[in-house]
C-alpha positions in Angstrom: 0.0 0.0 0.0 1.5 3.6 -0.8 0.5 6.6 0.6 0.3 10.1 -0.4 -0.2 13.3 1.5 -0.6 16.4 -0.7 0.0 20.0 0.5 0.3 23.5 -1.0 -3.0 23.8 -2.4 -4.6 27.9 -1.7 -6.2 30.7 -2.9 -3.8 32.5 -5.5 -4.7 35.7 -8.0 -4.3 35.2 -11.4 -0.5 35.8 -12.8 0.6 34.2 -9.1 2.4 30.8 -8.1 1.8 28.1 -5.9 4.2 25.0 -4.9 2.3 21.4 -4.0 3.7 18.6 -2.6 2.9 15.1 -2.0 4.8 13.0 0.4 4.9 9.7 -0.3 5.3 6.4 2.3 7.6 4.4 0.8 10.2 5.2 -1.1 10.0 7.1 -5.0 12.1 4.8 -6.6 10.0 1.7 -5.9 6.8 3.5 -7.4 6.7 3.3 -11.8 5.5 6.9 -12.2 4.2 9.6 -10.7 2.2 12.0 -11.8 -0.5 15.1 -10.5 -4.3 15.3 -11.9 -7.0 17.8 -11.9 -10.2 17.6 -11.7 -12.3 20.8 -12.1 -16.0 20.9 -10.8 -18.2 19.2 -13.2 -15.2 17.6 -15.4 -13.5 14.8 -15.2 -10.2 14.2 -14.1 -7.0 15.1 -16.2 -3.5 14.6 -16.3 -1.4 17.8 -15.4 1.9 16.3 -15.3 3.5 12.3 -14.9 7.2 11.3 -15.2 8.6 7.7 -15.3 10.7 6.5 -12.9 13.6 6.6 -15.2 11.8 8.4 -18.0 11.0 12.2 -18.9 7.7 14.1 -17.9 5.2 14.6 -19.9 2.7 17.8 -19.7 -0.6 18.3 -20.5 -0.3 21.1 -23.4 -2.6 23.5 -21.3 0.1 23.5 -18.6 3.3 23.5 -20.6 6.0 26.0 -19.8 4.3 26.8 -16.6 4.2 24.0 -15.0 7.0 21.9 -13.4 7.5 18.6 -11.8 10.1 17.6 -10.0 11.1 15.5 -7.0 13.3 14.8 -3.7 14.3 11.3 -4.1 15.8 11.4 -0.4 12.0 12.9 0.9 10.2 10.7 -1.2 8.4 13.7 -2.2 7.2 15.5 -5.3 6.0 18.9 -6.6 4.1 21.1 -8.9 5.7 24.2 -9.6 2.7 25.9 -11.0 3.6 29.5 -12.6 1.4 32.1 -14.3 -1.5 30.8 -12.6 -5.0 31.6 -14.7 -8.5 30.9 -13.7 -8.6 28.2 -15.6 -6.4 26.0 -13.4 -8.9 26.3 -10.6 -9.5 22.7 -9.5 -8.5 19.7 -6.6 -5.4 18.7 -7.4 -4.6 14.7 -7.4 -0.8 13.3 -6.6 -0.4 9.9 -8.4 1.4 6.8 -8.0 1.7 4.0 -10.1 3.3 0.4 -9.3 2.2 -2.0 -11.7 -0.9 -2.2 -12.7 -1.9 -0.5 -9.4 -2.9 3.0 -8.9 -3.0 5.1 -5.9 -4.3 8.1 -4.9 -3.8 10.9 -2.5 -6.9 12.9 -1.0 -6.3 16.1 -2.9 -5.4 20.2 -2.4 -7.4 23.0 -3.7 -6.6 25.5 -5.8 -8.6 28.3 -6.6 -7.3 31.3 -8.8 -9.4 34.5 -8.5 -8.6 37.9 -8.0 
């Protein structure tokens, strides 16, 4: 069973940045991928951002060039670097992990972005 705890989420204006995290309880490097959703009210639930465990990332086209995932292998953590924020990227934000044909899920962080 993997965990993961995401932080960061908040209420940002438009043009502004916000940093999430998600913690996971074993270690990165045993996990496939990992990866954050979205899902906006109403809609379904998207892919934002998911590297490989060995592989490159790979951005959703709405995101690209604002958006960066990275990770601390020694915190078993990962973030979203979300830049130039726009209404548009209003929604819960999932972290992802992937180990084998299994998927898990964190609870999710909000972010709203409104003047």
């Amino acid at each position: 069973q993997v965990q993961l705890v995401e932080s960061g989420g908040d209420l940002v204006q438009p043009g502004g940045s916000l940093r999430l995290s998600c913690a996971a309880s074993v270690s990165i490097f045993s996990l496939d991928a990992m990866g954050w959703y979205r899902q906006a009210p109403g809609k379904q639930r998207d892919l934002v951002a998911r590297a490989l465990r060995y592989g490159s990332t790979q951005y959703a086209d709405s995101v690209k060039g604002r958006f960066t995932f990275s990770r601390d292998n020694a915190k078993n953590t990962v973030y979203l670097q979300m830049n130039s924020l726009k209404p548009e990227d209003t929604a819960v934000y999932y972290c992802n992990a992937e180990r084998g044909s299994v998927d898990f899920w964190g609870q999710g962080t909000q972010v709203t972005v409104s003047s």
